[in-house]
KOLZA-870933 format. One record per residue: x, y negated, z negated of N, C-alpha, C, O in turn; residue in three letters. Coordinates in steps of 0.05 Angstrom, whole numbers, plus 5000, padded with zeros to 4 digits. Layout:
<atoms>
XYZXYZXYZXYZALA;...
</atoms>
This chain:
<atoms>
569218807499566418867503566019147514564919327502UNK;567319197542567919527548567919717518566219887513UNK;569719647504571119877479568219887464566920077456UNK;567919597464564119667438562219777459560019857450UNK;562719797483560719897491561020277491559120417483UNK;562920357498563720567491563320627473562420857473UNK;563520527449563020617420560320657419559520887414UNK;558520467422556420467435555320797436553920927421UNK;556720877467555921117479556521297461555021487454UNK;558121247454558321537434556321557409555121747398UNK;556421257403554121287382550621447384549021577370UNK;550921297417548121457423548221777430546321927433UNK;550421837432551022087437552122247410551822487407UNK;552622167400552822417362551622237345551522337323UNK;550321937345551021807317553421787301553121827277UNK;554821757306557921777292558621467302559521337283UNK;558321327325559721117332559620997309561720937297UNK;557120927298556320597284558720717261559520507249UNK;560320957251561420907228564320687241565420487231UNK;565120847269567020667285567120467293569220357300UNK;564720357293564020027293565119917272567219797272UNK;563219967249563719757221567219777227568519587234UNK;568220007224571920047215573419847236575019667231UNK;571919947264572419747286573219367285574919217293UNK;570519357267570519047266572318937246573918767253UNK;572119057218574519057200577419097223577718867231UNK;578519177229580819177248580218917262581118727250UNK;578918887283579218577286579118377272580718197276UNK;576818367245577518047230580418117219582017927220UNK;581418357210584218317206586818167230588617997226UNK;586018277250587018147273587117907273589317807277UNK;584917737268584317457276584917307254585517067257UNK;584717487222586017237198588917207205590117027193UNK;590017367222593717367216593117207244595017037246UNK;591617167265593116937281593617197308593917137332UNK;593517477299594617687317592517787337592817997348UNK;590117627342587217797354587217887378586218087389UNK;589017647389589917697424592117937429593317977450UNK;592318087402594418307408592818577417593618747434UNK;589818567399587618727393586218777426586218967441UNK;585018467428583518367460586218487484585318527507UNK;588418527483589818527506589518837503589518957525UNK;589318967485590019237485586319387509585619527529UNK;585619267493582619287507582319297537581819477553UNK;582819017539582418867571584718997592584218997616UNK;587719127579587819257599587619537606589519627619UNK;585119707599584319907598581619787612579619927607UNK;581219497632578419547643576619657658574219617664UNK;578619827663577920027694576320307684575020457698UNK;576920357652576020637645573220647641571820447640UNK;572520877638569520947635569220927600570720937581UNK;566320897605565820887567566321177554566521137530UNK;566621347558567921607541570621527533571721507511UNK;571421457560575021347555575021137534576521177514UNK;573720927535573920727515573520847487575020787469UNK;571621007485570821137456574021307457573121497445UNK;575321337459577121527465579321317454580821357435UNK;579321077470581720907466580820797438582520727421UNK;578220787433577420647405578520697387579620517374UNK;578620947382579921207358582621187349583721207328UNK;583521147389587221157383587320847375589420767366UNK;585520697377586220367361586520407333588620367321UNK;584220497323583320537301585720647279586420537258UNK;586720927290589221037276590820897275591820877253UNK;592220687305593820557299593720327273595620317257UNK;591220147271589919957253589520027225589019847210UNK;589520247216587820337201590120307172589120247150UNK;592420337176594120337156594920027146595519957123UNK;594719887168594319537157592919527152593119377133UNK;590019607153587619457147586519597121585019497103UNK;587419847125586219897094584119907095582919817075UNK;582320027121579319977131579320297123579120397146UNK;579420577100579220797099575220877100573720837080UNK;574520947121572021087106571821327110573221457125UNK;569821437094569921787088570021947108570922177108UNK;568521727137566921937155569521897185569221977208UNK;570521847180572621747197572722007214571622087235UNK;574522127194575722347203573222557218574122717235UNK;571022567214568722707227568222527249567322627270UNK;568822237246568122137269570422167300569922207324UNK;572222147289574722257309574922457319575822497341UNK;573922677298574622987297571922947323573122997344UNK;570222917328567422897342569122837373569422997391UNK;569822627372571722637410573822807405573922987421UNK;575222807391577723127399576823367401578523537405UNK;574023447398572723597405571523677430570423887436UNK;572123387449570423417473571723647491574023747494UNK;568723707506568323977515569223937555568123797573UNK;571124087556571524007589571124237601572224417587UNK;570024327623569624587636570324527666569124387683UNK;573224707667573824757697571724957720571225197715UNK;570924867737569325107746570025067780571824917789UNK;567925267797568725207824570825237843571325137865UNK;572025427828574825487835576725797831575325957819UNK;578525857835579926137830581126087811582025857812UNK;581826237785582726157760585626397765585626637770UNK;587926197760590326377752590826317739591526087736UNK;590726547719591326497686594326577669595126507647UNK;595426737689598126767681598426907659600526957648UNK;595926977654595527167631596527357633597027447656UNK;597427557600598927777602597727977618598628217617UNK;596127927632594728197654594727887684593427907705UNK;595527777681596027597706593327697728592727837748UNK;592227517706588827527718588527347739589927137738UNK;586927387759585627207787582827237780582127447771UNK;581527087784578726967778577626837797578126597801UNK;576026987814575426857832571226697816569426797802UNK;571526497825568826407819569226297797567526157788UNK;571826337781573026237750572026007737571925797750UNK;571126017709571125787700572925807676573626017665UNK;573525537672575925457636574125297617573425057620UNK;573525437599572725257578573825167563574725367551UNK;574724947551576924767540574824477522573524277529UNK;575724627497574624437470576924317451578724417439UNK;575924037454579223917446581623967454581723957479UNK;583824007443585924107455587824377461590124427467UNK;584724537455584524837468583024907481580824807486UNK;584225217494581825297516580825417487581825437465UNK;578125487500575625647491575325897493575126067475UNK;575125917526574826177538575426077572575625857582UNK;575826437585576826387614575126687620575526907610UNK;573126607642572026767659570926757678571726557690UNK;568826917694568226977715565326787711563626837694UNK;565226607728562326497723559526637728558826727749UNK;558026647702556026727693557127007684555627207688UNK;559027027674559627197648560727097626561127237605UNK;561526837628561226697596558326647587556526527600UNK;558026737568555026777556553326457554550926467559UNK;554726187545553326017541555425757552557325707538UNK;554825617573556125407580555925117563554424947574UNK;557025047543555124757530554124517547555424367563UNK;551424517539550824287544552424007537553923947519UNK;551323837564553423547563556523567563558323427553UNK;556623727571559923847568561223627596559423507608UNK;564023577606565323377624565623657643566823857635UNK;564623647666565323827694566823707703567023457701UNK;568423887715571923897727571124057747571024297745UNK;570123887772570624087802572224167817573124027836UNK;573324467814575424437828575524457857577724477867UNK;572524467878572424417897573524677914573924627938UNK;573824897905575125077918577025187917577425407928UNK;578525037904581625027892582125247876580525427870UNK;585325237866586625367845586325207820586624967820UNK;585525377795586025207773587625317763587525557769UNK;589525257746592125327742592725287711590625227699UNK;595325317693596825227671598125037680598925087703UNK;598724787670600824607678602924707676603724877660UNK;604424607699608424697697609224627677608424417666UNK;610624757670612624697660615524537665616524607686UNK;616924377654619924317662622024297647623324097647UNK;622724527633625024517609627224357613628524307592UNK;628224247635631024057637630223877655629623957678UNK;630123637650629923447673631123207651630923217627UNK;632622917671634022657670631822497681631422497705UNK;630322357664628022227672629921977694629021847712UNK;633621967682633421597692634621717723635221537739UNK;634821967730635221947758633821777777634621677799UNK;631021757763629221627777629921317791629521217813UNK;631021227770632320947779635220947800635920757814UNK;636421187798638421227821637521357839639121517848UNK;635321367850635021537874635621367901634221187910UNK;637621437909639021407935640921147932641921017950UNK;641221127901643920917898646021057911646121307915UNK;648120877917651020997927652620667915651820437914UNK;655020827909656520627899658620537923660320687932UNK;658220277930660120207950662220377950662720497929UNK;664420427979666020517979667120757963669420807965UNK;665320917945665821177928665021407944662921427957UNK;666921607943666621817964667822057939670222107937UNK;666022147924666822387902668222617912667922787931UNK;669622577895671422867897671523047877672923097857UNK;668323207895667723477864666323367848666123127846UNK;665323517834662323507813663923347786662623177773UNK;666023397781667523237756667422897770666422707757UNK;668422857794669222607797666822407795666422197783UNK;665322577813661822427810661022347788660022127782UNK;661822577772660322597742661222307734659822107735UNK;663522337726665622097709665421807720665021607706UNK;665821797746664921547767662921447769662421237758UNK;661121597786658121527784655921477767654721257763UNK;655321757753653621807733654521717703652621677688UNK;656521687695657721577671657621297674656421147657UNK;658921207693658620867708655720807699655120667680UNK;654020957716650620797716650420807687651120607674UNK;649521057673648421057650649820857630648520777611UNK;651620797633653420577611652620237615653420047601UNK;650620257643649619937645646119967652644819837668UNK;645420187637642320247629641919977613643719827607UNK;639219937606638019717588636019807576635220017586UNK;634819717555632619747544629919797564628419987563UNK;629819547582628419477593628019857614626320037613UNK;630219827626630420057649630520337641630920527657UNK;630020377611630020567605626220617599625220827605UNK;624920447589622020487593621120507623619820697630UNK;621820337636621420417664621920637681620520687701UNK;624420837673625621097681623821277678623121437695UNK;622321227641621821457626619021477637618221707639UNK;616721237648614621177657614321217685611921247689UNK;615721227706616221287726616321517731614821587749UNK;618221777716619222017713616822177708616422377721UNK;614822047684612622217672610422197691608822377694UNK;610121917706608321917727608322127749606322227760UNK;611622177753611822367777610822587768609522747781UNK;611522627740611622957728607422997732606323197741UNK;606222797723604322867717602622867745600522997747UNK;603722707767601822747795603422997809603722997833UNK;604223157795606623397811605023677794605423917798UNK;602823557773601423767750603023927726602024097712UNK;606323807723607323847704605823707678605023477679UNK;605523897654603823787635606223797612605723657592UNK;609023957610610323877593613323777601614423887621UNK;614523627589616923547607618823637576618023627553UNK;621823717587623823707572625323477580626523487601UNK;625823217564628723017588630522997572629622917551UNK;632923027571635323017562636022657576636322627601UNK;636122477562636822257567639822147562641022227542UNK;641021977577643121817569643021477580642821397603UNK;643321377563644021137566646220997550645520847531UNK;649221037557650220887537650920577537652420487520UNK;649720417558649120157553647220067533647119837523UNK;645720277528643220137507642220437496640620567509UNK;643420537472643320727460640820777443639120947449UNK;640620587418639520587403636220417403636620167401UNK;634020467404631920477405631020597434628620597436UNK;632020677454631920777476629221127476627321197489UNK;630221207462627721437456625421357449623521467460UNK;625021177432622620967433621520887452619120917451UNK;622420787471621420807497621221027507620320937529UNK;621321207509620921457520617721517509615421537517UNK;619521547484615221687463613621467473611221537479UNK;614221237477611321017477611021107514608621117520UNK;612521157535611621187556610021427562608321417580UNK;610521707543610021887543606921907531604922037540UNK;607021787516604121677491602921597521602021777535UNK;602921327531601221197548600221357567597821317573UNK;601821557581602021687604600321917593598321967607UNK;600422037577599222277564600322467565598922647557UNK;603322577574604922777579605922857546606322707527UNK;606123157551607423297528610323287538611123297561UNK;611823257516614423107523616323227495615723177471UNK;618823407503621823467478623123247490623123187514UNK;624223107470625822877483628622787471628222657450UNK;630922797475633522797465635422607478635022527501UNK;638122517463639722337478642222447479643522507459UNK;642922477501646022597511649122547490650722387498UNK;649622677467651422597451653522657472653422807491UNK;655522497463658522497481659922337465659222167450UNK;663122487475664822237457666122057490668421977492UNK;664322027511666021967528666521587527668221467540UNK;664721477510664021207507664521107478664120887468UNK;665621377468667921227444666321397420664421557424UNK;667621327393666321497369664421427361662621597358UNK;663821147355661420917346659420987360657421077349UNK;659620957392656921037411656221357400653921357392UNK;657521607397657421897396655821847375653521927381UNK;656021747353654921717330652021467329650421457311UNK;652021377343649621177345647121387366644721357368UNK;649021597380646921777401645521907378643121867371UNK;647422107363646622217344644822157325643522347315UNK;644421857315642721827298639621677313637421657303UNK;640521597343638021657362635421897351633121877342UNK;637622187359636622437358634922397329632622447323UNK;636822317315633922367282632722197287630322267287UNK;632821957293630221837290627621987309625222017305UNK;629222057329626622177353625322447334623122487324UNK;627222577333626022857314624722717286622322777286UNK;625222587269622922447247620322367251618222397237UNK;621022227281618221977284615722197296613222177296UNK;617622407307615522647334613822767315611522837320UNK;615222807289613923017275610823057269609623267265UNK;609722707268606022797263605122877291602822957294UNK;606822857313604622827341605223017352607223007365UNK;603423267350603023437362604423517389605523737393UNK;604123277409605623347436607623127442607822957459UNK;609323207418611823007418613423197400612523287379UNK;615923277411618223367404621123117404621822907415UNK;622223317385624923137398627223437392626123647392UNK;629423437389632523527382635023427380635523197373UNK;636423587387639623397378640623587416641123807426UNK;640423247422642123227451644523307457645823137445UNK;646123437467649523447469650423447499649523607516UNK;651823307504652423257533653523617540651823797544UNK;656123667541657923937548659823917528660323707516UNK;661324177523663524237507666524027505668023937488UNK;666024007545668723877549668523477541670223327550UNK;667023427529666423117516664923127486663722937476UNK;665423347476664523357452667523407438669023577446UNK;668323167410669623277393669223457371666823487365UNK;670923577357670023777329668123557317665823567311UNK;670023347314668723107289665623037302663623017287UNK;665422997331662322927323660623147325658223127319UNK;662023397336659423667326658623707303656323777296UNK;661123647283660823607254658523447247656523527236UNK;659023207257657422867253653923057259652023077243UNK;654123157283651823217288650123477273647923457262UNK;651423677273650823867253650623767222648623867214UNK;651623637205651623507181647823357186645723437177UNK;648523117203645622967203643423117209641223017205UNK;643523427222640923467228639323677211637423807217UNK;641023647179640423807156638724057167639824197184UNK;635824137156635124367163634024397186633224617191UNK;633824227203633224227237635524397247637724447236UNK;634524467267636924747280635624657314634624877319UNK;635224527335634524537357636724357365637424157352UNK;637924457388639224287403639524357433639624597437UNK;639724197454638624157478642724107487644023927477UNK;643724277504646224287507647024417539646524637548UNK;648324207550649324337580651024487568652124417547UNK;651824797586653924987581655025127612654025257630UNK;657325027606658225167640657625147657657925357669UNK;656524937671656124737683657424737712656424727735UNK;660724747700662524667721664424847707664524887683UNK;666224987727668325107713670225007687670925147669UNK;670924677690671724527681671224507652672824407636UNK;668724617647667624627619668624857599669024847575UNK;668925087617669125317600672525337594673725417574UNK;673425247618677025237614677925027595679125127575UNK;677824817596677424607578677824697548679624657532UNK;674424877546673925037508676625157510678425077497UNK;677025407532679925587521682225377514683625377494UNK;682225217535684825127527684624947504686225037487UNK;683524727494683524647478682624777438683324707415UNK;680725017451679725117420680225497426679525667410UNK;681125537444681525787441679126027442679426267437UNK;676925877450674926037454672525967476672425747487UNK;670926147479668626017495666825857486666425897463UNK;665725717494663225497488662025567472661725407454UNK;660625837469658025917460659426067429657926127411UNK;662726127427663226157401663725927392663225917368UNK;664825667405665125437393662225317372661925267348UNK;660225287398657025257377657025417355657125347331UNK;656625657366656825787336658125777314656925807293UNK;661425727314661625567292660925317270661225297245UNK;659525127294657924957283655025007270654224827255UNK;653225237274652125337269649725157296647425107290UNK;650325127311648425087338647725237357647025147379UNK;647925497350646825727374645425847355646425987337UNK;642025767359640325987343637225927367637025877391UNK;635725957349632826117368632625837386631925817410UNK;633225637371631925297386634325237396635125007389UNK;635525337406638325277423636725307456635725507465UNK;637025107466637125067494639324977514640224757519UNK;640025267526642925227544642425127574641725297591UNK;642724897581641724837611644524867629646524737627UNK;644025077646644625137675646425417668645625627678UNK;648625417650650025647643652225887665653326107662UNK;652125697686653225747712655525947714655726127731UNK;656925917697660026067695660026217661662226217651UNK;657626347643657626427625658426717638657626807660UNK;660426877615661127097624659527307602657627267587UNK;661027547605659427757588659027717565656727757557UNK;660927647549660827577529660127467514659627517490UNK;659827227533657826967519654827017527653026907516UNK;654427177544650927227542650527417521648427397508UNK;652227637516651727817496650727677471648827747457UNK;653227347467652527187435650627057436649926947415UNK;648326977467646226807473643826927459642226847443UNK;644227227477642227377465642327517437640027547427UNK;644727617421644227627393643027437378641227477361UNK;644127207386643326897374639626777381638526577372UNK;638826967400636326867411635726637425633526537429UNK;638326567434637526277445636726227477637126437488UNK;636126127487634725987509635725977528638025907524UNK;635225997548636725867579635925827598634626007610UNK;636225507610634025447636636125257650637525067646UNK;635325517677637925437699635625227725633325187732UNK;637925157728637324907754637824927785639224757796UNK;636825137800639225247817639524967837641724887844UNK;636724807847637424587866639624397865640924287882UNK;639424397840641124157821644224307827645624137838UNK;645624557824647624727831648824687854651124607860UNK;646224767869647724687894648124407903650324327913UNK;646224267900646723947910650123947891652123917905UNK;650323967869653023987852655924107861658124067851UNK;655124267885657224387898658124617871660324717875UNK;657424667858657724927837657525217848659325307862UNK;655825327843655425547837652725637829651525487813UNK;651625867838649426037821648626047809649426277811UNK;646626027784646326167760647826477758649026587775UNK;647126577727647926917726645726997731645227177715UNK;643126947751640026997742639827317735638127417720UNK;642027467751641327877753642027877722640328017710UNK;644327737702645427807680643127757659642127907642UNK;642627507667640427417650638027527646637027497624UNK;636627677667634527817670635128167667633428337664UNK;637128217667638728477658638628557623638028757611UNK;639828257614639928307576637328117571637127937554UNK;635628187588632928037580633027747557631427707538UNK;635227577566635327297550633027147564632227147588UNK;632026987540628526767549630426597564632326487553UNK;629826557600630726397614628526237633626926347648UNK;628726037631627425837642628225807668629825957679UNK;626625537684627025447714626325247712623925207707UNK;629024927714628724707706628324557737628224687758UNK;628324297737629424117754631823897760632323787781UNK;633223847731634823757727634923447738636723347751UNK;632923357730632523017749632223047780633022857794UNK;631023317795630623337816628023327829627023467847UNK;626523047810624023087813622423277798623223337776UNK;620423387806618223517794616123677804614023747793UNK;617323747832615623917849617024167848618724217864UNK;615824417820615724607823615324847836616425057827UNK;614024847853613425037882615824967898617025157908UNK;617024647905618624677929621024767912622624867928UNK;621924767887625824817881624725137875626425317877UNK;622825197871622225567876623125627897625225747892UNK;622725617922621825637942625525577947626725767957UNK;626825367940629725337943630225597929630625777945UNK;630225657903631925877893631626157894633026337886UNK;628526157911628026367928630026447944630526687945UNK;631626247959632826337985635726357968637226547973UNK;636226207953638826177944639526517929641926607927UNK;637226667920638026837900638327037925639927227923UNK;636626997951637427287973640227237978641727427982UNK;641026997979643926907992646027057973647527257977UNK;645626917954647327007930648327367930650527467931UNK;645227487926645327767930645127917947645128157943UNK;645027807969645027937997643128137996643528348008UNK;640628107979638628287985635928217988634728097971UNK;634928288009632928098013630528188001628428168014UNK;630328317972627928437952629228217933627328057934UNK;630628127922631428067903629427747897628227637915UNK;629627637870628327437867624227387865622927217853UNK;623527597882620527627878619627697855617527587848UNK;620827877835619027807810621027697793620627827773UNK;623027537788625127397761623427187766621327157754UNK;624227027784623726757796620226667785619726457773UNK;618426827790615926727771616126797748614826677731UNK;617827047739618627057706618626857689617526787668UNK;621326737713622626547692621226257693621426117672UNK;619626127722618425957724614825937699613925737689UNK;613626207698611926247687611126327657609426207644UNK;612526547650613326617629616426537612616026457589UNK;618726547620621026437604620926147600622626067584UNK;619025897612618325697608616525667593616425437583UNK;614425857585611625827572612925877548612325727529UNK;615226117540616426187528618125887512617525837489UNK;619625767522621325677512619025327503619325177483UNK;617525297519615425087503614025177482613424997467UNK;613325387477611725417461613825537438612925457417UNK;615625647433618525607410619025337398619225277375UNK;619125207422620624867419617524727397617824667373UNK;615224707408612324587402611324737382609924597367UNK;611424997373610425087359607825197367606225267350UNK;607525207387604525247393604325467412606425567419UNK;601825577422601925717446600525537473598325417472UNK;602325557494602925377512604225507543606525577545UNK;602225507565602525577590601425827600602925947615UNK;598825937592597226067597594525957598594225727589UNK;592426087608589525877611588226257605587726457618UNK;588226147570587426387550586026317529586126067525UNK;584726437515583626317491585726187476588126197481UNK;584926097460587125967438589225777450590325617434UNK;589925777474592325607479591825307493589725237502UNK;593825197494592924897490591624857516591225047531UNK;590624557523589124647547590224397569589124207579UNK;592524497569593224447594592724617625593324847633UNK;591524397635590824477657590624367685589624147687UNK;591224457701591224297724589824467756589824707758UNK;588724287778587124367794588624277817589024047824UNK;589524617834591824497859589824517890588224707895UNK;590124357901588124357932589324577952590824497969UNK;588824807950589725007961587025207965585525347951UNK;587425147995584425407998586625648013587825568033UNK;587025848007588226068015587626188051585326268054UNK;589026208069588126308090588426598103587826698124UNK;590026718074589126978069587927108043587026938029UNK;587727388031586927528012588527407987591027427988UNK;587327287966588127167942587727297916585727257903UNK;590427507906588927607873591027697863593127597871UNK;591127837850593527837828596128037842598128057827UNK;596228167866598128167874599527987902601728037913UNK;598027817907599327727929599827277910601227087916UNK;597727337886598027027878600526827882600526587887UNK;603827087876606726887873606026767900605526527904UNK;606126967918606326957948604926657952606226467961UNK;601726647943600826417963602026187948602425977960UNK;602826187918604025917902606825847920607425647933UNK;608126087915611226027928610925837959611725607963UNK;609526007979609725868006607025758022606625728046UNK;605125717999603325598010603525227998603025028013UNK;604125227980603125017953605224877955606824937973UNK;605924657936607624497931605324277912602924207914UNK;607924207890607723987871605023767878603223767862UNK;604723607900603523407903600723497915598623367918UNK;601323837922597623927922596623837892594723687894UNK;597023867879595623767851593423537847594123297849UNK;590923597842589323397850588623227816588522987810UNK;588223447802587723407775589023477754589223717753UNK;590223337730591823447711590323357681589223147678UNK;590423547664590123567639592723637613594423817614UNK;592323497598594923567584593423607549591723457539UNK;594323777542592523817510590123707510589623517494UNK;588023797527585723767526584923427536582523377535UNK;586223237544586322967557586623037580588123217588UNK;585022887594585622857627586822577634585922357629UNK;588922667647590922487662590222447679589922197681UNK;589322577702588722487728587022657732586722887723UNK;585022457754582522697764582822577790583422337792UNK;582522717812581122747836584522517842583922287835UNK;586722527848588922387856588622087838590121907845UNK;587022057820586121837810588721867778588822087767UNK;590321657767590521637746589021557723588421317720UNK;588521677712586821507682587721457661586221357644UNK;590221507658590821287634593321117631594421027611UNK;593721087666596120817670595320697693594120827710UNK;595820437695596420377727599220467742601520397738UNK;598020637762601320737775601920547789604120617798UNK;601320307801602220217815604019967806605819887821UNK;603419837779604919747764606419827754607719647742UNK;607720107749609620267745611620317766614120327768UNK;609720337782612020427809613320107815615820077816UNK;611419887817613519667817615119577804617019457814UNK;614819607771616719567766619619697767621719577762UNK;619319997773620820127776622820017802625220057801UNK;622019917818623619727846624519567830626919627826UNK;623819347814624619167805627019277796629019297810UNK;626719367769629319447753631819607772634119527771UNK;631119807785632419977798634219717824636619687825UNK;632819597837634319287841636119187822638519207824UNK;634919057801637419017787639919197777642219117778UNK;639319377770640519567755642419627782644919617780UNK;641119697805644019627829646119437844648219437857UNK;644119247832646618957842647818927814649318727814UNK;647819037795649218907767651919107767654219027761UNK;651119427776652919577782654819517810657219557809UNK;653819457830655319377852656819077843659219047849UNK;656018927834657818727818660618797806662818687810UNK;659619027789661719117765664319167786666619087786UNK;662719337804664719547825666719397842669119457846UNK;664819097855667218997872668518737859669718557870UNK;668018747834669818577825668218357819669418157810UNK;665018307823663818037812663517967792665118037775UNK;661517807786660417777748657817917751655917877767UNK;658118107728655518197723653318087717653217887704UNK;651418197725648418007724645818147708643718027706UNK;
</atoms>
């Protein structure tokens, strides 16, 4: 009743509904001759909390889904849909950082954002015509912003946060690796992998990240596992690249079952706009020739792949000794170092191999929190920003609060260089631009500016400034004023996710429980394994 009433509203608002009605009702008697109606009514009833725009909104995404069983085609459809992907949202009330190539401050700023682009970005009452009935977005005083970005993040950390494995005391970033993190991911489930990926995108999106990169592994439950990812990502509204960790560390069969993960994810992404996928690869030192082969062969004219490199010393010594070369000539023989190559962390790459990153054009987004918690090492950030390679600033499953791991690699890069200038302009480079950069390569689109034409992600952080705010002091008040969970409001391709700390298009709190649940099991089934019980 909500959804017809919505339809409803829209009807009285363009005339367009009643064509979404009739199509509407055809979708349900189809429903109800197969016996399936209560699949239709549940989809409804648990969306009862939304407003009637939302419902007209959810109507549409019914409709597309329905539309290919039912064989309900009418002419006007597509005008009728095209009519809400059109809706008009205007940020106002607020200081606009646009990140634009003149890294504009706007004070009094408004965003105009139609469908799933901005419009225009100015100074209020110098955009010439505001539309009428348009959705106001107050930002109350606030910053309105581009959504973050996050080119590397492990959505299933989420379920290990503050696991410890009885009696395990790692020795070094290898032992952890192999023990710990190889251990968990090999008694993942179906189940705990929707829950990871729903949990993860919740955090990303109340943190104002609007696109996430996750490199996943699960080799307990390999295969339909990305599926759950896109459907949590779908629900949640997050723009989402999404890939599965190839390795031969769980045998050839699993390497090859990861691998054909990756195509199905890259096939199924391809109509949806804010759905990516690639070809996952764990590191050099767990990859054989035969399944780089396996993997290069299946991913015919696709060329993107999402790959840790140098990591740990252990990786790069490994390539010499076993293949006689470095990592980044090894890819290249396979023909996997080109523009959609994404190298995460790159810690121990030497001259050489950045020279072949950057001929090759490929990508790099370092993790420094993630490094150090790793007991590693650095990034090369001076090398990287020296041969001007597109480098990013990930989180690596360290959560999703972009202001605070700044703010870490702030201090880490004076340490590093013992100079205390260093880091003030790379560090929003690479967080602002080499990220906007490397989403909008990966998506195809233009993505992480609040500009004409680019998508309209957007988000509104609760930060009133308690000094002078504009385009030279802006890093300053983001870096050490702000953090992730100022974020009051998020937009992602022209949808609003959250307004005012409110979610709108999940219950978080059913997410977050189940995330206890599983993350419970998923630790007593592992503490089982460990002291010798029966798994559960």
């Amino acid at each position: 009743c909500r959804l017809l009433a919505g339809l409803r509203f829209l009807h009285h608002t363009d005339k367009l509904g009643s064509v979404m009605l009739r199509i509407l009702g055809n979708g349900f008697q189809h429903f109800r001759d197969k016996g399936q109606y209560h699949i239709f009514i549940d989809t409804v009833l648990c969306r009862a909390e939304l407003s009637n725009w939302d419902f007209a909104v959810l109507g549409t995404g019914i409709l597309r889904n329905t539309l290919a069983v039912v064989g309900a085609v009418d002419i006007h459809l597509a005008t009728a849909i095209g009519a809400i992907e059109q809706e008009i949202n205007i940020f106002m009330n607020g200081t606009v950082v646009t990140r634009d190539d003149a890294n504009r401050v706007i004070k009094d700023g408004v965003v105009v954002c139609q469908g799933d682009k901005i419009r225009s970005v100015g100074k209020r009452g110098e955009i010439p015509e505001l539309p009428q009935g348009a959705n106001i977005i107050d930002a109350k005083g606030g910053l309105i912003m581009p959504g973050y970005i996050n080119p590397h993040s492990h959505a299933y950390c989420s379920l290990v946060r503050g696991y410890q494995i009885p009696g395990f005391v790692p020795d070094g970033f290898m032992d952890n690796l192999r023990n710990k993190w190889w251990f968990v991911d090999g008694q993942f489930t179906i189940e705990q992998c929707r829950s990871m990926a729903e949990v993860s995108f919740l955090e990303a999106v109340k943190n104002g990240v609007t696109t996430e990169f996750d490199h996943h592994a699960s080799y307990g439950a390999v295969t339909g596992s990305l599926a759950q990812f896109s459907e949590a990502a779908e629900q949640i509204g997050l723009r989402t690249c999404l890939c599965f960790e190839v390795s031969d560390r769980a045998g050839k069969e699993a390497a090859r079952q990861a691998v054909n993960e990756n195509i199905r994810c890259i096939k199924e992404a391809k109509p949806n706009p804010i759905r990516k996928g690639m070809m996952g690869l764990h590191a050099s030192f767990t990859l054989s020739d035969e399944t780089l082969a396996y993997a290069a062969e299946r991913m015919e004219s696709e060329n993107a792949y999402h790959i840790h490199i140098a990591e740990c010393r252990e990786d790069e010594e490994d390539c010499q000794k076993r293949y006689a070369c470095s990592i980044t000539k090894r890819l290249e023989r396979f023909g996997m170092l080109g523009e959609k190559t994404l190298i995460a962390h790159g810690v121990y790459l030497d001259g050489e191999e950045l020279s072949l990153i950057k001929e090759k054009n490929a990508m790099v987004v370092t993790n420094p929190e993630s490094n150090m918690n790793n007991g590693v090492d650095m990034p090369p950030w001076e090398e990287l920003c020296r041969r001007n390679i597109i480098t990013g600033f990930g989180m690596d499953g360290f959560g999703h609060d972009v202001p605070t791991v700044w703010r870490i690699g702030n201090a880490l890069y004076k340490y590093k260089t013992r100079d205390i200038n260093s880091g003030w302009t790379q560090l929003p480079e690479m967080i602002f631009e080499g990220n906007a950069q490397i989403a909008s390569t990966i998506f195809e689109t233009k993505i992480g500016k609040l500009q004409k034409g680019y998508q309209a992600d957007v988000i509104v952080v609760d930060y009133q400034p308690p000094t002078p705010l504009d385009e030279t002091t802006v890093n300053a008040h983001l870096l050490f004023g702000t953090g992730g969970k100022d974020t009051v409001t998020t937009m992602c391709n022209g949808r609003l996710l959250m307004k005012d700390r409110r979610m709108l298009t999940t219950d978080e709190e059913k997410i977050e429980a189940e995330s206890r649940k599983q993350a419970e099991k998923l630790w007593r089934h592992c503490n089982m394994i460990r002291t010798g019980g029966e798994a559960v």
